[in-house]
PASEBA-1860 file (N, C-alpha, C; in nm, 3 decimals):
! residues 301
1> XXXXXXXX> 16.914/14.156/13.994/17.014/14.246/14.049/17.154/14.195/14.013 ~ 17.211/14.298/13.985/17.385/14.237/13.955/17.502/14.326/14.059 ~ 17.561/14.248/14.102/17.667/14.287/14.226/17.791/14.265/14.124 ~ 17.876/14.366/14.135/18.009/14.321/14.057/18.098/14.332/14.202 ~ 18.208/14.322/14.200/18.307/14.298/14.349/18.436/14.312/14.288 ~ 18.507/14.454/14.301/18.536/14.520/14.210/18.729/14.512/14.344 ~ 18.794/14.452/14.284/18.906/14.444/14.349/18.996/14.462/14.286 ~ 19.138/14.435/14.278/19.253/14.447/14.289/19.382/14.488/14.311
9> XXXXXXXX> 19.482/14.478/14.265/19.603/14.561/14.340/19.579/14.695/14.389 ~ 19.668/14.722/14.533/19.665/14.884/14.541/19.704/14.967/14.491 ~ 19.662/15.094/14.451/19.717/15.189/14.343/19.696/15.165/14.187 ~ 19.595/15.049/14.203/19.567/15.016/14.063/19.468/15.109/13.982 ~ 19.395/15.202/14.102/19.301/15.235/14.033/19.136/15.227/14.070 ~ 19.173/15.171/14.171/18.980/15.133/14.202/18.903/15.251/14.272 ~ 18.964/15.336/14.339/18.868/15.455/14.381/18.793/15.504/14.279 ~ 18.891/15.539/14.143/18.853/15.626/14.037/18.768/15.484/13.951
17> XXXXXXXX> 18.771/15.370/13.989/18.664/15.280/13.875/18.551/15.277/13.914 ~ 18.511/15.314/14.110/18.416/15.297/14.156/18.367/15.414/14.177 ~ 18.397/15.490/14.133/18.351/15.645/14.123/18.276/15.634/13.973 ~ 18.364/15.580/13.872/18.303/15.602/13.754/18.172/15.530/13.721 ~ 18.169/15.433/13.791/18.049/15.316/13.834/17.931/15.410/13.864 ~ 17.969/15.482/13.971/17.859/15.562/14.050/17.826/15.658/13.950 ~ 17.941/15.730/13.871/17.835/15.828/13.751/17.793/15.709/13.654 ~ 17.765/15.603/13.638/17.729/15.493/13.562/17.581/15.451/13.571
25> XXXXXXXX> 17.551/15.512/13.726/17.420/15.474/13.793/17.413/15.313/13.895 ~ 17.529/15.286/13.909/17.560/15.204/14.009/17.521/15.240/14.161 ~ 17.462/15.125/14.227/17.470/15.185/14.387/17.609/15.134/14.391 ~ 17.709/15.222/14.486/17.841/15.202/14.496/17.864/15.195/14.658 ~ 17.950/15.095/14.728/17.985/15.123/14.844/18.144/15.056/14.840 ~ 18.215/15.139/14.947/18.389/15.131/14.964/18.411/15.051/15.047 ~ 18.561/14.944/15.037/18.603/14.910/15.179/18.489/14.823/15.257 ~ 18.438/14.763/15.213/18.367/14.683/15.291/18.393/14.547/15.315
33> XXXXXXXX> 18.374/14.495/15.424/18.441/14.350/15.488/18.333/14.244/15.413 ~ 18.459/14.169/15.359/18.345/14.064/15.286/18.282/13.970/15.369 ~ 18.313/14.005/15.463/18.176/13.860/15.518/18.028/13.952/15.571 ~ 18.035/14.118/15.521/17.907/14.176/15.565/17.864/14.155/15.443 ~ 17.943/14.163/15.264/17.875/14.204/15.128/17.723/14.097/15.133 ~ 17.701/13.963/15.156/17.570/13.909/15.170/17.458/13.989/15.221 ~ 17.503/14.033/15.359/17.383/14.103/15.427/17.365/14.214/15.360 ~ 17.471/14.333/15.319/17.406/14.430/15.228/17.355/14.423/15.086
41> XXXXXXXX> 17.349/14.339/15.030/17.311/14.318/14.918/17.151/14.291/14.982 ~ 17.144/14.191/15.073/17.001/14.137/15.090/16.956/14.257/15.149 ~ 16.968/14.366/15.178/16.880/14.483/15.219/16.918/14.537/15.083 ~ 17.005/14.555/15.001/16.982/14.627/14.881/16.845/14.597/14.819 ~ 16.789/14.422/14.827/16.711/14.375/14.759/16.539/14.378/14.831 ~ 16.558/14.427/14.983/16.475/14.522/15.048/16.374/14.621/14.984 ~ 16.456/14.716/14.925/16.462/14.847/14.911/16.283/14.874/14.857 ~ 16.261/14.944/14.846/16.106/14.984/14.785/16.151/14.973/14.639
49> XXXXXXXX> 16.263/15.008/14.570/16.283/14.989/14.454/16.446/14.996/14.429 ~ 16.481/14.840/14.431/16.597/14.797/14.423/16.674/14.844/14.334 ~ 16.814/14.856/14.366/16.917/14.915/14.273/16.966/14.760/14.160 ~ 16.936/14.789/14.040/16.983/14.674/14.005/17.127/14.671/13.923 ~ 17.212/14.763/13.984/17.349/14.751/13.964/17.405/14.762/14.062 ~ 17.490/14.692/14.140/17.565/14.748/14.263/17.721/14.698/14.263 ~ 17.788/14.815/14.283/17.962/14.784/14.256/18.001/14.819/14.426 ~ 18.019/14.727/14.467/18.142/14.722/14.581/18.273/14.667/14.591
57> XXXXXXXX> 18.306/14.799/14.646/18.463/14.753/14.630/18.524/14.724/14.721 ~ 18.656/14.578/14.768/18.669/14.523/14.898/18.823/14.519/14.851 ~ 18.891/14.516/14.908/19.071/14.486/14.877/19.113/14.424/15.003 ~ 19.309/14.454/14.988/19.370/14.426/15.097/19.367/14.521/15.260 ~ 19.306/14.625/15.206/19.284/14.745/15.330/19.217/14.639/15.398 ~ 19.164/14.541/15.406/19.094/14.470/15.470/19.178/14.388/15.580 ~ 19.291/14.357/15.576/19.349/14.292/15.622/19.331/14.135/15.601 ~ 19.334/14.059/15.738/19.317/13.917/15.758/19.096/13.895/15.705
65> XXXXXXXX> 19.078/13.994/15.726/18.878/14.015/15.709/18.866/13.956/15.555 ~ 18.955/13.990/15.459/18.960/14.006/15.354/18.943/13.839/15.296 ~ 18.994/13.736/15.391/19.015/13.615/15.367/18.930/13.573/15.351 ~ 18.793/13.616/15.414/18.658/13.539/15.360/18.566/13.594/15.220 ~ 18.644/13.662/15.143/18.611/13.683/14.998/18.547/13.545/14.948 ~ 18.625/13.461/14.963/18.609/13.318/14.916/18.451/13.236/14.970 ~ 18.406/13.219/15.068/18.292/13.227/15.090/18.203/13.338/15.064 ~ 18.263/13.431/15.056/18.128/13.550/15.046/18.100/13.511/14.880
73> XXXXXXXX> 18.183/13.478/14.756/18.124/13.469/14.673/18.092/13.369/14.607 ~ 18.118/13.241/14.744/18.043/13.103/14.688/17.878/13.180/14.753 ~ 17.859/13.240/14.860/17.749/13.242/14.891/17.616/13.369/14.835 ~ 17.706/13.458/14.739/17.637/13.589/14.645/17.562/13.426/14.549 ~ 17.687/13.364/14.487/17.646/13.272/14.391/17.527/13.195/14.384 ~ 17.487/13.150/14.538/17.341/13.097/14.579/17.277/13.166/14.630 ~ 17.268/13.325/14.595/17.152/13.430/14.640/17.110/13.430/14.397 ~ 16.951/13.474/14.459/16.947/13.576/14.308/17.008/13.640/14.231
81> XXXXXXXX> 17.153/13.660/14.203/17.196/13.765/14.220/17.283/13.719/14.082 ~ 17.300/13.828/14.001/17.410/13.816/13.914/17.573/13.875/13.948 ~ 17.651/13.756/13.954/17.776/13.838/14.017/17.908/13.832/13.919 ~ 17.962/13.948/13.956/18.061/14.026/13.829/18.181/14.027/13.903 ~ 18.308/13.982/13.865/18.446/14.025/13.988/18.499/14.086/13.832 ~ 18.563/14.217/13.912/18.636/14.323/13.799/18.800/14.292/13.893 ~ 18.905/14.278/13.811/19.025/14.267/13.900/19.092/14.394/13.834 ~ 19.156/14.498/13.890/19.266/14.544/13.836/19.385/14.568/13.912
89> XXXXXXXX> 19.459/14.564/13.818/19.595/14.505/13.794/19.689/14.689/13.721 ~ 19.823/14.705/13.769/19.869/14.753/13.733/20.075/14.684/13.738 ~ 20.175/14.741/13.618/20.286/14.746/13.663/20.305/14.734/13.784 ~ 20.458/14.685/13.803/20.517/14.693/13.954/20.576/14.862/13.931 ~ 20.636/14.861/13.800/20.665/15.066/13.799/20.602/15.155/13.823 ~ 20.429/15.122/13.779/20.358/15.206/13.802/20.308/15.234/13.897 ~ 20.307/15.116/14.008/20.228/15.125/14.077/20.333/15.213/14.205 ~ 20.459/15.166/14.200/20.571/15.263/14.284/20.545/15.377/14.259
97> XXXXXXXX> 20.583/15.427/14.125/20.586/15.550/14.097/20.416/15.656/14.178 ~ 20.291/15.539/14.154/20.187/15.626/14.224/20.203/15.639/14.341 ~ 20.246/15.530/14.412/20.251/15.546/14.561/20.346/15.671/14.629 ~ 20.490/15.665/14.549/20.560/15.770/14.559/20.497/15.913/14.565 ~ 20.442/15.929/14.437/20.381/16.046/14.390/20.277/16.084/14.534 ~ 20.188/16.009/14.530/20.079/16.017/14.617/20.115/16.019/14.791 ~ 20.281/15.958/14.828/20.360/15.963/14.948/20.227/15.876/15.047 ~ 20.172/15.778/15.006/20.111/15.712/15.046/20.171/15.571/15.062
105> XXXXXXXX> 20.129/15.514/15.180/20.195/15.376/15.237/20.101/15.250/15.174 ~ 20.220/15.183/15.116/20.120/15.033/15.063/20.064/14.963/15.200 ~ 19.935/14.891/15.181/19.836/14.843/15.284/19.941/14.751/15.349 ~ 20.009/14.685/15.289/20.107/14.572/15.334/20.252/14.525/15.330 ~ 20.296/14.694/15.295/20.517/14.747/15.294/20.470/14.716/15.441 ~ 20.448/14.710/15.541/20.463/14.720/15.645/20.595/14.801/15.690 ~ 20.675/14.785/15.740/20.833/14.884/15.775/20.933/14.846/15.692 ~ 20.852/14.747/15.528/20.963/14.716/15.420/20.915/14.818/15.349
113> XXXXXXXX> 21.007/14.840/15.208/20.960/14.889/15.142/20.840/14.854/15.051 ~ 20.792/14.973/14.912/20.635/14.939/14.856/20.623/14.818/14.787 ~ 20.802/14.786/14.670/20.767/14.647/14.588/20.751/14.555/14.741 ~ 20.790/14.515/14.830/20.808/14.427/14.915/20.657/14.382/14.921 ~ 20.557/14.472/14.950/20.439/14.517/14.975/20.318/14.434/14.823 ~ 20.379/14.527/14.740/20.297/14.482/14.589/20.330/14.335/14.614 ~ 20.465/14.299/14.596/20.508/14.122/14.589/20.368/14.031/14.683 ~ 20.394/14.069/14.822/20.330/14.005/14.895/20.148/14.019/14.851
121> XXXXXXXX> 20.135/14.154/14.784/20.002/14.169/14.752/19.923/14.040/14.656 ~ 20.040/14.054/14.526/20.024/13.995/14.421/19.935/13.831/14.445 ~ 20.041/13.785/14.543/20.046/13.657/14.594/19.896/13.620/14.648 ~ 19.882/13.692/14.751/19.763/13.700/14.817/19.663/13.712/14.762 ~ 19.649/13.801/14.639/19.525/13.806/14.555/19.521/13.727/14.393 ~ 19.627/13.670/14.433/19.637/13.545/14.303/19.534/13.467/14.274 ~ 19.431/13.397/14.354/19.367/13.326/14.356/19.207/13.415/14.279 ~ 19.189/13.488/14.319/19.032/13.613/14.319/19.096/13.664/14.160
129> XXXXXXXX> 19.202/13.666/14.123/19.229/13.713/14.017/19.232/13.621/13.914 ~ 19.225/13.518/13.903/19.203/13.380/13.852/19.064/13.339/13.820 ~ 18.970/13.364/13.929/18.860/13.420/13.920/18.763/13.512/13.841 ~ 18.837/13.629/13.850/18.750/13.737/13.773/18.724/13.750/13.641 ~ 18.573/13.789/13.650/18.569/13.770/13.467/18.604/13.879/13.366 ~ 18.658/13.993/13.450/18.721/14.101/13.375/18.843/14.132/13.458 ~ 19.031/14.159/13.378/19.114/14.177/13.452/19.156/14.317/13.364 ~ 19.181/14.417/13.453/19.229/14.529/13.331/19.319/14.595/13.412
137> XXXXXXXX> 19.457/14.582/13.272/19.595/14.657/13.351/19.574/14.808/13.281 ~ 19.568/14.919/13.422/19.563/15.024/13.392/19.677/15.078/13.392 ~ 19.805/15.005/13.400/19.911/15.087/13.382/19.943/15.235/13.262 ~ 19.847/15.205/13.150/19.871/15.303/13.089/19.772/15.386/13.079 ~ 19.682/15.359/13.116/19.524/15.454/13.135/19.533/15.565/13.190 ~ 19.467/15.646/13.136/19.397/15.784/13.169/19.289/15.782/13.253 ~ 19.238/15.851/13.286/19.108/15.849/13.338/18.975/15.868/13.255 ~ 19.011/15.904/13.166/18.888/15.870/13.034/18.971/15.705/12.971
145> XXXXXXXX> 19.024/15.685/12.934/19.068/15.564/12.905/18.996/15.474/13.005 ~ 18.990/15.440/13.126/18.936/15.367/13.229/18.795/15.386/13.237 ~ 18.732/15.507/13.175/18.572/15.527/13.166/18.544/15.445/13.048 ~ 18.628/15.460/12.967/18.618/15.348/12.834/18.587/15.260/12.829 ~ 18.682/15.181/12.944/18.712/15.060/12.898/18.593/15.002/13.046 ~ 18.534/15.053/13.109/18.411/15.054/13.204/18.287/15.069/13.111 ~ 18.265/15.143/13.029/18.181/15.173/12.998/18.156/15.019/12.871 ~ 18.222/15.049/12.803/18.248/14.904/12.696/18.184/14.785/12.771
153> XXXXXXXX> 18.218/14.802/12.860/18.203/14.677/12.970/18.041/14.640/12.989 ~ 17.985/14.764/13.104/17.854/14.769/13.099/17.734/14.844/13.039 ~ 17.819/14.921/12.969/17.689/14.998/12.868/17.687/14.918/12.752 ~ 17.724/14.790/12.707/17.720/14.730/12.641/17.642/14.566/12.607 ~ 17.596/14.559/12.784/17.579/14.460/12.783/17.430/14.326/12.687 ~ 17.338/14.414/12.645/17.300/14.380/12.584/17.340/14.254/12.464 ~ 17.457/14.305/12.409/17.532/14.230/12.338/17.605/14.124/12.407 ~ 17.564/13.984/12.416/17.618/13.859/12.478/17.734/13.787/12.459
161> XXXXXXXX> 17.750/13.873/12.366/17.893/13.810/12.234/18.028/13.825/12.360 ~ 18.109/13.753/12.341/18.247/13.760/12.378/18.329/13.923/12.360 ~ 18.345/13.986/12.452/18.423/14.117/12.390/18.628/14.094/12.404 ~ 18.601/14.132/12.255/18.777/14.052/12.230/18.858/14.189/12.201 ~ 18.912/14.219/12.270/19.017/14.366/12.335/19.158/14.348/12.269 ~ 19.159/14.360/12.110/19.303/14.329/12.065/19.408/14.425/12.099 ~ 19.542/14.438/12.130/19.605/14.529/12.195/19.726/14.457/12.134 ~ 19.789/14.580/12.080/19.942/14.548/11.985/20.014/14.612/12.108
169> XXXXXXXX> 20.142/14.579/12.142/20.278/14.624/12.209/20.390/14.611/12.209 ~ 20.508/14.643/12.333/20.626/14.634/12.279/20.646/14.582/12.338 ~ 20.730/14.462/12.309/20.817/14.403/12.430/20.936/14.448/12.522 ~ 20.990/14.568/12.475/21.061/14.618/12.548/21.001/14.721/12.648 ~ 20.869/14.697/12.631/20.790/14.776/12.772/20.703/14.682/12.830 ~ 20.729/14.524/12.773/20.673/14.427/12.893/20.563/14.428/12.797 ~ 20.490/14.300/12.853/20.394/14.222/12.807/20.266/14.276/12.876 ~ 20.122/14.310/12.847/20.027/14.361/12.901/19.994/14.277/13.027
177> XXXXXXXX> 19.984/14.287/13.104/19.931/14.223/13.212/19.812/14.158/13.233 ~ 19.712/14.217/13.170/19.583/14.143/13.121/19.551/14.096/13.012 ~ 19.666/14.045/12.927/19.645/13.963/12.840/19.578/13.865/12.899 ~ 19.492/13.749/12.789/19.496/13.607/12.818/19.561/13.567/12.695 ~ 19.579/13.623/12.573/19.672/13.553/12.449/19.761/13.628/12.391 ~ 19.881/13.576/12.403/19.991/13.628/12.386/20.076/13.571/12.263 ~ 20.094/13.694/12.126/20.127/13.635/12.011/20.229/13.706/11.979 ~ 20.339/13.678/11.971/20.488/13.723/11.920/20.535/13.765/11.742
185> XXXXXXXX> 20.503/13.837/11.721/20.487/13.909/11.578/20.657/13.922/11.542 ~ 20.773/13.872/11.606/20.890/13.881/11.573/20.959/13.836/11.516 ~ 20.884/13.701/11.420/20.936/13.616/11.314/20.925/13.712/11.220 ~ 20.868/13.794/11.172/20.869/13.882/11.053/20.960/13.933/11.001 ~ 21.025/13.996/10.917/21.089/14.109/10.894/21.150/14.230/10.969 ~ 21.208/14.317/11.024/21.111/14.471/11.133/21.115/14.538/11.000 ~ 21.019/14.650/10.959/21.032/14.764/10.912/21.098/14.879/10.967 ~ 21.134/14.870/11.079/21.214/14.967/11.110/21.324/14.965/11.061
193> XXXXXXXX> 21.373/14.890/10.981/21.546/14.878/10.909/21.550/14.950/10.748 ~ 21.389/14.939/10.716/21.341/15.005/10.591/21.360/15.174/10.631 ~ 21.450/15.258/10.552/21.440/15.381/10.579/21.278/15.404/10.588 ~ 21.254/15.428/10.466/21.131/15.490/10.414/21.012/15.440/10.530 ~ 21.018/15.329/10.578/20.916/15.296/10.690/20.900/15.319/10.862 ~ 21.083/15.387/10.899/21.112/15.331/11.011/21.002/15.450/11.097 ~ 21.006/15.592/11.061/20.931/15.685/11.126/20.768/15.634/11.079 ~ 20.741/15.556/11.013/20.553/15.519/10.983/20.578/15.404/11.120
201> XXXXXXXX> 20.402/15.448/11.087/20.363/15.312/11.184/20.311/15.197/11.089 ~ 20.248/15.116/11.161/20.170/15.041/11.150/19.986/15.012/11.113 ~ 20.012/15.166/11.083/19.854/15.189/11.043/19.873/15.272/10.889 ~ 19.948/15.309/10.881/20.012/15.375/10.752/19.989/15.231/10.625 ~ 19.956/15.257/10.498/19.900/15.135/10.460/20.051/15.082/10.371 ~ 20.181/15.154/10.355/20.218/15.147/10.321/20.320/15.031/10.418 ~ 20.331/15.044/10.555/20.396/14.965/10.651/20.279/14.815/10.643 ~ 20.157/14.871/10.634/20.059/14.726/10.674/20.065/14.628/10.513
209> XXXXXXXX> 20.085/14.700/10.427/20.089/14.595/10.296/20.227/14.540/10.294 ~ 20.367/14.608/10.332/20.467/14.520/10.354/20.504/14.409/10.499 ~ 20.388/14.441/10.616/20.399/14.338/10.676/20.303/14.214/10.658 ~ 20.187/14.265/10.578/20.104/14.134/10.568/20.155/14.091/10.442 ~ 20.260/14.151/10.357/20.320/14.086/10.234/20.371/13.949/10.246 ~ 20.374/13.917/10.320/20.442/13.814/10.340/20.376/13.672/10.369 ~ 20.404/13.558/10.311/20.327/13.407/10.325/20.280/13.382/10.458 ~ 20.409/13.376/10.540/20.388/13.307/10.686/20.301/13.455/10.754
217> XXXXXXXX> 20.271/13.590/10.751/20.233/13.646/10.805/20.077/13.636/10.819 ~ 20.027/13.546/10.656/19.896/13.514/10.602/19.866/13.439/10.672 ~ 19.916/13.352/10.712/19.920/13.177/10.760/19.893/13.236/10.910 ~ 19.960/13.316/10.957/19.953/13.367/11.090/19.822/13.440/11.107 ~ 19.801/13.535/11.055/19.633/13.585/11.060/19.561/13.464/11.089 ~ 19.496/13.395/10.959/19.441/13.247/10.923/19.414/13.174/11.106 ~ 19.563/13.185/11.158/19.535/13.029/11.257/19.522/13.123/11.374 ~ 19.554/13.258/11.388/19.486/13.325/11.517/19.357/13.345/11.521
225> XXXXXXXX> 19.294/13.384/11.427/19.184/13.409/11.377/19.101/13.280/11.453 ~ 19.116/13.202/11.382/19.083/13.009/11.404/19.085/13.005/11.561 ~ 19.225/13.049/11.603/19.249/13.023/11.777/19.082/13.047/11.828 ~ 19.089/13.239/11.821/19.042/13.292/11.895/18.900/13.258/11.865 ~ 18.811/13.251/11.782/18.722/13.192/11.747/18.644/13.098/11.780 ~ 18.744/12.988/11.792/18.716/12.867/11.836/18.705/12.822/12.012 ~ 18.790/12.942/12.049/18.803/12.929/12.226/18.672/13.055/12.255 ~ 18.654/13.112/12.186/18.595/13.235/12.255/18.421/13.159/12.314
233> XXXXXXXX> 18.362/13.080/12.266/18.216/13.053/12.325/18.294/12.937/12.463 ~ 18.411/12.924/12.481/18.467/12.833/12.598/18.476/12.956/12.675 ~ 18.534/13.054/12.637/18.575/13.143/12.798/18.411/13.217/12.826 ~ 18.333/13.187/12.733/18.192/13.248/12.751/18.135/13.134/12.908 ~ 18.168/13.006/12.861/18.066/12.906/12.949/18.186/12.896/13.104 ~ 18.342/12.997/13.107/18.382/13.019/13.210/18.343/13.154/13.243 ~ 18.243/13.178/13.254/18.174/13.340/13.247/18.281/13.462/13.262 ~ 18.369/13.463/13.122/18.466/13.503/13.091/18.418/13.610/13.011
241> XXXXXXXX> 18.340/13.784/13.048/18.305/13.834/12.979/18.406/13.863/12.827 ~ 18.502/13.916/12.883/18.597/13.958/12.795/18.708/13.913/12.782 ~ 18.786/13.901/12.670/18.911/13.835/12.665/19.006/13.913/12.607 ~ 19.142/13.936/12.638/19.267/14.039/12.546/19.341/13.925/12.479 ~ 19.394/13.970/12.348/19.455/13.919/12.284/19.581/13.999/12.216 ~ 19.690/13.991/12.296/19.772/14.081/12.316/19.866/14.048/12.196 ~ 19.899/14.146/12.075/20.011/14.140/11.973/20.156/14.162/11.988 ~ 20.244/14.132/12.009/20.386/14.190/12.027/20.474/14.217/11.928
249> XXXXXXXX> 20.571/14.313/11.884/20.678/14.309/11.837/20.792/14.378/11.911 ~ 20.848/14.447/11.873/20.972/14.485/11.968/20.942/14.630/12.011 ~ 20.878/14.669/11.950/20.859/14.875/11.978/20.715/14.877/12.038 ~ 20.631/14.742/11.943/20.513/14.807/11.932/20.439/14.905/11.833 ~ 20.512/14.943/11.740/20.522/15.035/11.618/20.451/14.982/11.481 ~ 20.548/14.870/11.440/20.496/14.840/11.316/20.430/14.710/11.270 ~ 20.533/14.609/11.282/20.448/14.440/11.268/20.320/14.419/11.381 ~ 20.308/14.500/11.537/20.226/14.431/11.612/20.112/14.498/11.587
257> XXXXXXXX> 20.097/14.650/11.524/20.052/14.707/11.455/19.945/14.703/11.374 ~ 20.021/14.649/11.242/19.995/14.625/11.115/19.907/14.476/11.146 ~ 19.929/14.358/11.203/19.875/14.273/11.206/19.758/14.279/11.307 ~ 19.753/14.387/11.447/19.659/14.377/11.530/19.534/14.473/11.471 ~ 19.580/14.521/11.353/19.428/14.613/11.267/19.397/14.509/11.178 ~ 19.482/14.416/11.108/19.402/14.343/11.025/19.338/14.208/11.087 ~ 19.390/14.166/11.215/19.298/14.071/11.289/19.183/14.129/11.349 ~ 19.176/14.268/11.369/19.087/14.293/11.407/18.947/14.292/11.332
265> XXXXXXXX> 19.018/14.390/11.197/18.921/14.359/11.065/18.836/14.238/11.049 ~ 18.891/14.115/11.024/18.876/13.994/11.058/18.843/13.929/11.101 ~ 18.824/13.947/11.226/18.757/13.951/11.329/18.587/13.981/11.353 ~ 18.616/14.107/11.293/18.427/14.209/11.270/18.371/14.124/11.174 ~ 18.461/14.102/11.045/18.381/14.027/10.920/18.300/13.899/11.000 ~ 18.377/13.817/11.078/18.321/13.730/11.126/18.227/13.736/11.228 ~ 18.172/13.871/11.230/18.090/13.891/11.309/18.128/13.853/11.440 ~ 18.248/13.913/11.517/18.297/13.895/11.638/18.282/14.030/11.694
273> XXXXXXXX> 18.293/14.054/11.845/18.264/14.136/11.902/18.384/14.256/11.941 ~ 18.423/14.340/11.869/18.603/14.353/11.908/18.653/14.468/11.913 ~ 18.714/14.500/11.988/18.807/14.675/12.017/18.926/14.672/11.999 ~ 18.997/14.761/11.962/19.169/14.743/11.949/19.211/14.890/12.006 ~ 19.344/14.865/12.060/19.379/14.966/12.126/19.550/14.955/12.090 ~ 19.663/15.061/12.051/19.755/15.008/12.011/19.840/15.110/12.145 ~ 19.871/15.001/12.227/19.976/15.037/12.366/20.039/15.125/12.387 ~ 20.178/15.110/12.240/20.288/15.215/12.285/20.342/15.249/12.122
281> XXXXXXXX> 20.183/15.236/12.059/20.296/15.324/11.929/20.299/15.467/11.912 ~ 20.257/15.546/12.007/20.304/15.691/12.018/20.404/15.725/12.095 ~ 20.478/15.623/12.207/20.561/15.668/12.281/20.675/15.580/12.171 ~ 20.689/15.498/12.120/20.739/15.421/12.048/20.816/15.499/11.917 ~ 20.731/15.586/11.843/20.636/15.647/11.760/20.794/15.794/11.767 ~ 20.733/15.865/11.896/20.857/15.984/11.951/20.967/15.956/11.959 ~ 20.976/15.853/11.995/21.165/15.748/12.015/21.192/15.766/11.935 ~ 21.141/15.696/11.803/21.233/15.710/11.721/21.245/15.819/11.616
289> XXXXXXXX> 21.182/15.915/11.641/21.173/16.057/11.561/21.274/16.138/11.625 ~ 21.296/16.080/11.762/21.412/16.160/11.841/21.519/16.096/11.793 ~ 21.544/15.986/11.776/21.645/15.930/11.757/21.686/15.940/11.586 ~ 21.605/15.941/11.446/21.620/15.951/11.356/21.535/16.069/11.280 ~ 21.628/16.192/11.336/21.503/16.274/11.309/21.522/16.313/11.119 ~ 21.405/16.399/11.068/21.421/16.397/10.923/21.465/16.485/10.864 ~ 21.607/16.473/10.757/21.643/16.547/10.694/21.577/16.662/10.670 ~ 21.605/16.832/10.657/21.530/16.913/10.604/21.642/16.943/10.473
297> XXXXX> 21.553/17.021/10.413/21.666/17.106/10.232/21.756/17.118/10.302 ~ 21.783/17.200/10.393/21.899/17.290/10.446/22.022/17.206/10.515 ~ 21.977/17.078/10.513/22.090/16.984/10.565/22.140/16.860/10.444 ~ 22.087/16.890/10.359/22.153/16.842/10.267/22.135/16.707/10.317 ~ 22.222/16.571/10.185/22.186/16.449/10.218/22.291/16.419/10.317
END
């Protein structure tokens, strides 16, 4: 039987992960006080014919109850049981903006306001998040995006391999939150100063042969490659299903781009286990088409 214990920030997202669980074929239960999750699991394992997936989900709605997380999953650990902690994590923007939207009260603004609330959240669940062997910032997710990146997860499991989640972005929209490796693509060149490149992306082969043109960009593939490689059967024996390896340049557009498809490439050859997802080069992508939009005949040079 496998119990995953499916937490994190409020407004991050967990109604809709534990819903998607349940069309997954998960037994699913909400809100439950972790010092009961032992006893229901051991009647899960009752059953005339046991559920052998079960996602419960426990947070801060819990209050002070919530504090014995920490024993409840030293003590799942010495039952039969295979146990999974999913953390998610969203922006401090995003997560305002939902609460706003939704005119719903954070578990713990108490009569402050919501960041006051997230801050104090953060803190509190610092430790369980340190913990978990999957952390995923849904700040930019959809709701098929989040079935995705669920599904990847456990319809996959067969495959034992390390799953390595490369993700190019911008730094001027912040660093992914669930990174664990964080690589700065800003020694390069930008192509955005190149007319002819600034509206391409980074998947255009004409932007990816002038950013991997370059010596030190080779050298850079080469020793990430090496990094990730070499650490990935370590975060395996910290039962670290999955790991992000987050690319940066300044937009997100072109160098973090261009280099997070060919590490990825790279990656597969070596028979690694790997998804790529590129953050913000469509919002990135519109910026600057608004901002440099393209000559037509009729406007002359």
């Amino acid at each position: 039987m496998k119990v995953t214990l499916l937490t994190g920030i409020s407004g991050a997202g967990k109604s809709s992960a534990l819903k998607i669980l349940e069309d997954m074929g998960f037994l699913c239960a909400d809100n439950i006080p972790p010092s009961l999750i032992p006893q229901f699991v051991q009647v899960c394992g009752t059953l005339p014919n046991p559920p052998q997936n079960i996602a419960l989900a426990t947070d801060m709605r819990m209050g002070t109850m919530f504090d014995a997380i920490y024993d409840t999953i030293d003590e799942l650990k010495q039952m039969q049981v295979e146990l999974d902690i999913v953390f998610l994590d969203a922006s401090d923007n995003v997560l305002i903006s939902r609460f706003t939207q939704t005119r719903r009260k954070h578990p713990l603004s108490g009569s402050g306001n919501i960041l006051t609330g997230i801050f104090t959240e953060r803190n509190r669940l610092q430790r369980i998040k340190d913990m978990a062997s999957l952390v995923l910032d849904t700040s930019t997710y959809t709701v098929r995006q989040l079935t995705a990146a669920l599904s990847r997860r456990y319809q996959e499991e067969t495959d034992q391999r390390l799953l390595i989640s490369v993700t190019s972005f911008g730094y001027k929209r912040g660093i992914p939150i669930d990174a664990d490796l964080v690589f700065d693509m800003r020694f390069l060149p930008n192509p955005f100063y190149i007319e002819n490149f600034r509206t391409s992306t980074g998947l255009d082969q004409g932007v990816s042969d002038y950013v991997l043109g370059f010596p030190e960009a080779k050298f850079f593939l080469e020793k990430v490659c090496e990094i990730v490689t070499t650490l990935a059967p370590h975060y395996l024996q910290q039962d670290k299903k999955q790991i992000t390896v987050a690319i940066g340049c300044t937009g997100g557009m072109h160098r973090s781009v261009a280099m997070s498809e060919a590490l990825c490439k790279r990656l597969t050859e070596q028979g690694c286990r790997v998804t790529i997802e590129h953050r913000d080069i469509n919002l990135e992508q519109a910026s600057v088409r608004n901002r440099f939009p393209k000559k037509t005949d009729n406007q002359g040079d």
